[in-house]
C-alpha positions in Angstrom: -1.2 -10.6 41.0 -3.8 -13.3 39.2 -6.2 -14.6 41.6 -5.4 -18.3 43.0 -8.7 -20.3 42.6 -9.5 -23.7 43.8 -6.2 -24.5 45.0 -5.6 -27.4 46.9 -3.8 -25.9 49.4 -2.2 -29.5 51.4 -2.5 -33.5 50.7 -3.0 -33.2 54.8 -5.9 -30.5 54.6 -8.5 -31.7 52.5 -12.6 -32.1 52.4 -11.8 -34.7 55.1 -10.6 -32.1 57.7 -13.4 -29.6 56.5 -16.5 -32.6 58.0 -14.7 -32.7 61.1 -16.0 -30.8 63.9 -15.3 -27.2 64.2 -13.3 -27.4 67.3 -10.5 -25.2 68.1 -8.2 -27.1 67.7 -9.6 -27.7 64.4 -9.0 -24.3 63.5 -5.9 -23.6 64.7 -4.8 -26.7 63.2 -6.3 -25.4 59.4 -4.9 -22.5 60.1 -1.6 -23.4 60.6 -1.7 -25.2 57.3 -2.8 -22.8 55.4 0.0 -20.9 56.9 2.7 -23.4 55.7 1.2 -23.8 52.3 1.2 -20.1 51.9 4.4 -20.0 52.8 5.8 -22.5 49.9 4.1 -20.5 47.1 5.9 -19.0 44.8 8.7 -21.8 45.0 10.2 -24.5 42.6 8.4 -26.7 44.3 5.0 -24.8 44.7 4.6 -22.5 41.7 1.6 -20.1 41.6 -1.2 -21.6 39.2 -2.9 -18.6 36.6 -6.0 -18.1 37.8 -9.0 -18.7 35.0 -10.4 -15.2 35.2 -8.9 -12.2 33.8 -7.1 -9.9 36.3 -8.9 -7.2 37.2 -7.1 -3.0 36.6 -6.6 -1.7 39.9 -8.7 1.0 42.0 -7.2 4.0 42.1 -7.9 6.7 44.9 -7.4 10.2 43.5 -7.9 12.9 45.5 -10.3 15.0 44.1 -9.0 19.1 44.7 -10.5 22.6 43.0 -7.7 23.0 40.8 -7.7 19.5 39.3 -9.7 18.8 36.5 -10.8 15.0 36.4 -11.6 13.7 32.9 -12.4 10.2 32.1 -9.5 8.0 29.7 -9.8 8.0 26.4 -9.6 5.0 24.2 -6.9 4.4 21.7 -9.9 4.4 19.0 -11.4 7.7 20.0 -7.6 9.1 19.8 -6.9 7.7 16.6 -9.3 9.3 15.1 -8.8 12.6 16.8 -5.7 12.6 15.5 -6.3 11.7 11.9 -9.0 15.1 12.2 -5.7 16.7 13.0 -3.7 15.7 10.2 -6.8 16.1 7.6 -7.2 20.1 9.2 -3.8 20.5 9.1 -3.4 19.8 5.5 -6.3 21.4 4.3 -5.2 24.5 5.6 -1.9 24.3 3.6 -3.7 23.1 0.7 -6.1 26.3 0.9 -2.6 28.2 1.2 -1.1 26.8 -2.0 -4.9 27.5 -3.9 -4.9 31.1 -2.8 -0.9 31.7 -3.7 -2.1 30.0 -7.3 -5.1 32.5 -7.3 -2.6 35.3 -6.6 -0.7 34.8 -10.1 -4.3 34.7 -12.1 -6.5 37.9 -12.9 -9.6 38.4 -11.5 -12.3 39.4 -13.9 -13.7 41.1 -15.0 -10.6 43.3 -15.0 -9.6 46.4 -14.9 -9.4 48.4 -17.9 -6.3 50.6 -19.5 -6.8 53.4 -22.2 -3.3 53.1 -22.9 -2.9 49.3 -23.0 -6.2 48.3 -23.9 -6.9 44.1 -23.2 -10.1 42.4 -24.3 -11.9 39.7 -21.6 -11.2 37.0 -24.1 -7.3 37.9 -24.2 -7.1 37.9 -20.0 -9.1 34.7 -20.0 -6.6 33.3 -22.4 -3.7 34.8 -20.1 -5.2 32.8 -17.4 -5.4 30.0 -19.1 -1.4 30.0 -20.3 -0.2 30.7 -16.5 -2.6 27.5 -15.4 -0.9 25.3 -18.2 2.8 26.9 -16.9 1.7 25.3 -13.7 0.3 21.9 -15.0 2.2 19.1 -15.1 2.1 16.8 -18.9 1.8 20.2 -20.6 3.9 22.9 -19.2 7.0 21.4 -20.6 5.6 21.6 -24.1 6.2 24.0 -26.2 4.4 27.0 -26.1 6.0 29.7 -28.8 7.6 27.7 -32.2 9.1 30.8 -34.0 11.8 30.8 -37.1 15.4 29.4 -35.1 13.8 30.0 -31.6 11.0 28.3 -28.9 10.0 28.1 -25.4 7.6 26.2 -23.3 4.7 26.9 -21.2 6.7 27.5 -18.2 8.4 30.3 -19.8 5.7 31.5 -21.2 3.3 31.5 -18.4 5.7 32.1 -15.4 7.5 34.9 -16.6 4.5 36.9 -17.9 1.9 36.4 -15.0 1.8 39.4 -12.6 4.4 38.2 -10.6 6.8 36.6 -12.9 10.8 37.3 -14.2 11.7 37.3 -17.1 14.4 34.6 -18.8 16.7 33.9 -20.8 14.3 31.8 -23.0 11.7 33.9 -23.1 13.6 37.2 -24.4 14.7 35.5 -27.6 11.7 35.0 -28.6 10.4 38.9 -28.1 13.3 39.4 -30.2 12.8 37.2 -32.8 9.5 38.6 -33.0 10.2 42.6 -33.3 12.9 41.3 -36.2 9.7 39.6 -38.3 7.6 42.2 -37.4 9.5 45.2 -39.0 12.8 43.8 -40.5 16.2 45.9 -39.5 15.9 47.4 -43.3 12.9 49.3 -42.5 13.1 49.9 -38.5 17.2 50.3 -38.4 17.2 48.6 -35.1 18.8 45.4 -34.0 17.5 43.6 -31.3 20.2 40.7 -30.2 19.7 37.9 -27.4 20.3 37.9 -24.4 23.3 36.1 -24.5 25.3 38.5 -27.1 25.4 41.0 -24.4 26.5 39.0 -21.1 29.1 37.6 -23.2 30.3 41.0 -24.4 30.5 42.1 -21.1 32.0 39.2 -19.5 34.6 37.9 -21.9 38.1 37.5 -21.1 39.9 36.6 -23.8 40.4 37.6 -27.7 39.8 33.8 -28.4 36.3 34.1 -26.3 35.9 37.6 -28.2 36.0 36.2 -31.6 33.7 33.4 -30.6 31.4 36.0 -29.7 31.8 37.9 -33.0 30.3 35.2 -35.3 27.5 35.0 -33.0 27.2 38.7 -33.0 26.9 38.5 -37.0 26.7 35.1 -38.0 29.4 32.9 -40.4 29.1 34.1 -43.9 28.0 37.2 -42.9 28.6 40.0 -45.6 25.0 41.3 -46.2 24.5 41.1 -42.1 27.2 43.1 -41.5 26.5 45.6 -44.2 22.7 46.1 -42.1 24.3 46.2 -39.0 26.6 48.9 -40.3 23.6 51.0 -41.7 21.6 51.0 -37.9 20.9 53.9 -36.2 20.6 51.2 -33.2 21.4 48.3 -31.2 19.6 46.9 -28.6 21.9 44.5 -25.7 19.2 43.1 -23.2 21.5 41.7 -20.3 20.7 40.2 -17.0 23.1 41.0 -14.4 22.7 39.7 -10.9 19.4 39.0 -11.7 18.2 42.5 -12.6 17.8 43.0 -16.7 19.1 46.4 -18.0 19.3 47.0 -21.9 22.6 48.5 -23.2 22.1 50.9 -26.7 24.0 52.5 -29.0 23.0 55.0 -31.5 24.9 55.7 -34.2 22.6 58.8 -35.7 23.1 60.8 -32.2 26.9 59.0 -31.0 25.3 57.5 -27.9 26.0 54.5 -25.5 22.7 54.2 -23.5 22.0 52.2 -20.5 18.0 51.9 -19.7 17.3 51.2 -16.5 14.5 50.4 -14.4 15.8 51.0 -11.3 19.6 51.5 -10.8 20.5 55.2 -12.1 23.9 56.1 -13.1 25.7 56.7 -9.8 25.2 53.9 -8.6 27.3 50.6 -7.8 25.7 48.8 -9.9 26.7 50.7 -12.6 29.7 52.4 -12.2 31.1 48.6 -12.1 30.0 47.8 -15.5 29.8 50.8 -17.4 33.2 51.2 -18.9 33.6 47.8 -19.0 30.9 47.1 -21.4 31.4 49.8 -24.0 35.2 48.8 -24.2 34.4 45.6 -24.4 31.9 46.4 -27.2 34.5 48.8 -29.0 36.6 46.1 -29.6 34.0 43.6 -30.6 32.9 45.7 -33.6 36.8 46.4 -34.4 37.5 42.4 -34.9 34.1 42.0 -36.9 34.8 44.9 -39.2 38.1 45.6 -39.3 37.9 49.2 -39.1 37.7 52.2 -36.9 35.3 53.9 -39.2 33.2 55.0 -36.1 35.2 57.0 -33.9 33.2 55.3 -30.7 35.7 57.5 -28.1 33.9 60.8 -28.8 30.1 58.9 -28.4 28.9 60.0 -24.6 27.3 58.2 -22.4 23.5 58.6 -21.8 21.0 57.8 -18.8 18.1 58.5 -20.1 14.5 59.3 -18.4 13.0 55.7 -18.1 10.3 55.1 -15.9 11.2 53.0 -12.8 9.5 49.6 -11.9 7.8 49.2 -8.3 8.9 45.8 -7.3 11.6 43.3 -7.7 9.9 41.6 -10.8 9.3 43.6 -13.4 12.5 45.0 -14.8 12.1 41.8 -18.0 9.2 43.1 -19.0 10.9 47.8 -18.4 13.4 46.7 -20.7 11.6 45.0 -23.5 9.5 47.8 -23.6 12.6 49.7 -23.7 13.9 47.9 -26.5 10.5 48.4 -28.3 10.2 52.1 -28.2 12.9 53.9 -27.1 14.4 57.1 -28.9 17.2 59.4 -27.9 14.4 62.5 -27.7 11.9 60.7 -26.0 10.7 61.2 -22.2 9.5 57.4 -21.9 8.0 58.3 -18.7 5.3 59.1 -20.7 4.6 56.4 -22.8 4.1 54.0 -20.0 4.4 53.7 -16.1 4.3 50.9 -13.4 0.6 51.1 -13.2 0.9 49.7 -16.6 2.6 46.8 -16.6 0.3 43.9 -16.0 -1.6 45.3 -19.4 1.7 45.0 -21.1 2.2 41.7 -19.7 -1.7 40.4 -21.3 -0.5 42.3 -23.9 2.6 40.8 -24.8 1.0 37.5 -23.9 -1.4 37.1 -26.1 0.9 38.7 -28.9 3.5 36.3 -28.8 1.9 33.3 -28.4 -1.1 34.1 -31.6 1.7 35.4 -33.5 0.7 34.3 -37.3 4.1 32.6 -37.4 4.0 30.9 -33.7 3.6 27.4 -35.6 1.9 25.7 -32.1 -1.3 23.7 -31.5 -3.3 27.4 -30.3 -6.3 25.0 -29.1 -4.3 23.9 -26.3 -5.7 27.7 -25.1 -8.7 28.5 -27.1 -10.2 25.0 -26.3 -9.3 25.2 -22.7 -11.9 28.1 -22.0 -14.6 25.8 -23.6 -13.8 22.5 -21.8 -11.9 22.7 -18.1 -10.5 19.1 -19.1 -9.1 19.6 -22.2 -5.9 18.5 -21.1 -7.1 15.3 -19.6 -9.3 14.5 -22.6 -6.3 15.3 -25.3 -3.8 13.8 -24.0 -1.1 16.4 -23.2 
């Protein structure tokens, strides 16, 4: 309650009463005023008055006991700011999470060397370097691989070749494209076809979808295509199914359809589902391009062959482009190349692809990188 300060309590008790002497009566008279007066505060016709000073926080009596810990308040201030160190530690900590998840998909050099797949320090700093413009924003939607008909960006680029990355359906192509400039289907007999060719061979459901999928298998106006695809000894079907990528091959020299597998093996689910499926499926594809049962396909066997199997959940993009690369009916691949090998391959095929004489990018958007850490800043990408 405010405090009431000088109120004038009565008309009737004034400074007149107070120089009158202090007799008793006196003061049982003031007191009886004072009573009455008290008495009509708080009314219509008495209000309280506010009191000029401030009022005053109350006294509080605690008890003090052994258990009780007594601390003194804290100001609003002092817990403002305690609470912004709170926030500020609390981001920092994920912050340092999402640095040290960044650092996980970067090498650290120097590194480790491979007799097999030997890689230069220059090539993993430029592997670095792609993964860091996969990640960074103005530039990782450019375009990182221009090739003859085909392209993908940096994201592609850099996300599906760092140590931890999966393979898609736009970087593939590419690899592709590339083993077809490199040694031309005249010379190496193999036929390396996108992704696509084979998920739609194994997937179509109609003879109107299946022709569709026969002038992308050959192309329109395709007499001298079809005459090289008739003198293979092999086609290579990279497919993705569920997420896992498996190449599909036939061989004409040894009358084989081949499924190379990372990681599924022939009794499996996965396979026994999609087996049959695909080579029938395939059968009748070549039958519509080339009107002709030339190749008896029912007497070719089916083949699992020794592959080596991948380690993790990742890799089996960059199992079956290797696959695609080297495999022969009489080879034990197991001992070209292993899991232990596979982030080599990755720098490898990293560095391959994207200073490819006939990748038609801007290649300082890499090699200037390593000499200025704001390149990208500075250029304008």
């Amino acid at each position: 309650m405010s405090q009431l300060t000088r109120t004038n309590l009565s008309n009737e008790f004034n400074e007149k009463d107070c120089q009158k002497d202090n007799t008793v009566e006196n003061a049982a008279h003031a007191t009886n005023q004072v009573s009455k007066c008290i008495n009509k505060l708080g009314t219509k016709e008495a209000p309280i008055p506010l009191g000029d000073m401030p009022p005053q926080p109350p006294t509080l009596v605690v008890e003090r006991l052994s258990n009780v810990k007594i601390t003194s308040p804290t100001s609003f201030g002092v817990r403002q700011s305690q609470l912004a160190k709170n926030a500020d530690a609390l981001y920092n900590n994920m912050l340092a999470a999402v640095v040290n998840c960044q650092g996980e998909k970067l090498l650290t050099l120097p590194f480790e060397q491979n007799t097999r797949f030997p890689v230069s320090e220059e090539e993993c700093k430029n592997y670095n370097t792609i993964i860091e413009l996969a990640y960074t924003k103005g530039v990782q939607k450019n375009y990182a691989l221009m090739f003859p008909r085909v392209h993908c960006n940096y994201i592609s680029l850099g996300q599906c070749l760092m140590p931890t990355g999966h393979m898609d359906n736009f970087l593939l192509p590419c690899i592709c494209r590339k083993f077809f400039e490199d040694c031309h289907p005249t010379v190496s007999r193999r036929h390396h076809f996108f992704p696509h060719i084979g998920e739609n061979i194994l997937n179509y459901r109609s003879n109107k979808q299946l022709k569709t999928i026969a002038l992308s298998f050959v192309g329109a106006a395709s007499a001298r295509r079809r005459k090289r695809l008739d003198n293979s000894d092999r086609l290579f079907f990279p497919i993705v199914i569920q997420g896992h990528w498996i190449v599909f091959a036939v061989d004409f020299h040894y009358k084989l359809f081949a499924f190379l597998d990372s990681h599924y093996g022939k009794d499996s689910n996965f396979h026994t589902s999609i087996r049959e499926k695909m080579i029938d499926n395939f059968i009748n594809l070549w039958e519509i391009i080339f009107q002709t049962k030339e190749h008896d396909f029912r007497t070719f066997k089916r083949m699992y062959p020794h592959v080596p199997k991948q380690g993790n959940e990742n890799d089996c993009g960059i199992f079956a482009v290797k696959f695609m690369e080297l495999w022969e009916p009489a080879m034990d691949m197991r001992k070209c190349f292993s899991q232990a090998d596979i982030t080599h391959i990755r720098i490898q095929y990293m560095n391959q692809l994207y200073f490819w004489s006939k990748n038609s990018t801007d290649k300082r958007v890499v090699t200037d990188f390593n000499l200025e850490g704001d390149f990208v800043g500075n250029h304008g990408q």
